[in-house]
C-alpha positions, 0 to 999 in steps of 0.5 A: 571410424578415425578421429583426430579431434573431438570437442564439444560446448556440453562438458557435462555430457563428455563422459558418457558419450566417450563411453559409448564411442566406438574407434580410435582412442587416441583422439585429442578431446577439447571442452570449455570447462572441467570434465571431471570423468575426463582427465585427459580432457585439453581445455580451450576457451570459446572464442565467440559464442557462435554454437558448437560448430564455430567452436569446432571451426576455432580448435580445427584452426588452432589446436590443429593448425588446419589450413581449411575447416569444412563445417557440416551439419551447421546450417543455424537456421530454425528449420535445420533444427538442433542437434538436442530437439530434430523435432522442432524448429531452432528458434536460438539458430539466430542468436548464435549467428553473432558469434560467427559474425563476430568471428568473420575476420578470423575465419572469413578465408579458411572456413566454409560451410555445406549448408544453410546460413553458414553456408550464404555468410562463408560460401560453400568449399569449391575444388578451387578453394580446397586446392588453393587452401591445401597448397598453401600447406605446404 
């Protein structure tokens, strides 16, 4: 399908999982460190160690100016498990949850989550919320 953005925390895993990406090119890829096999690779430093969700949150906001992030599949709990281990439980969820405790100043009014413990810290995004955030675009 259609991607505008794509980054990641994994550097070293870039490369091949673009090869095997079907769809649009001419999506904006973002990591934290050098890729080497990914030259047009734009480079934008973690702001809070909080998991490759809050990174997704952080260069939604300022790579792309969103006015409201919805996070998904980041619930940062041990039952939700990890993208890297569906098999067993997360037991580092709760170490990743200072970064968005950290973060909460920043992303307290544009960010909401679907589920989990992302989503009791942020709340989950209401038709009220999505309408208000997308009015103040324009």
């Amino acid at each position: 399908g259609r991607l505008d953005g794509w980054c990641t925390l994994h550097h070293e895993k870039f490369a091949r999982w673009r090869e095997r990406r079907r769809g649009n090119p001419d999506y904006r890829a973002f990591t934290i460190k050098h890729c080497h096999d990914c030259q047009d690779t734009e480079l934008l430093a973690e702001r809070w160690p909080g998991s490759s969700g809050l990174y997704a949150a952080q260069v939604a906001l300022e790579a792309f100016s969103a006015s409201r992030v919805v996070l998904c599949g980041v619930p940062l709990t041990m039952e939700g498990r990890h993208f890297f281990d569906r098999n067993n439980a997360w037991i580092d969820a709760e170490n990743y949850r200072r970064g968005f405790e950290a973060a909460l100043p920043v992303i307290r009014e544009p960010v909401r989550s679907m589920s989990g413990w992302t989503r009791e810290l942020l709340g989950g995004p209401t038709s009220e919320w999505l309408t208000i955030r997308a009015a103040a675009r324009l």
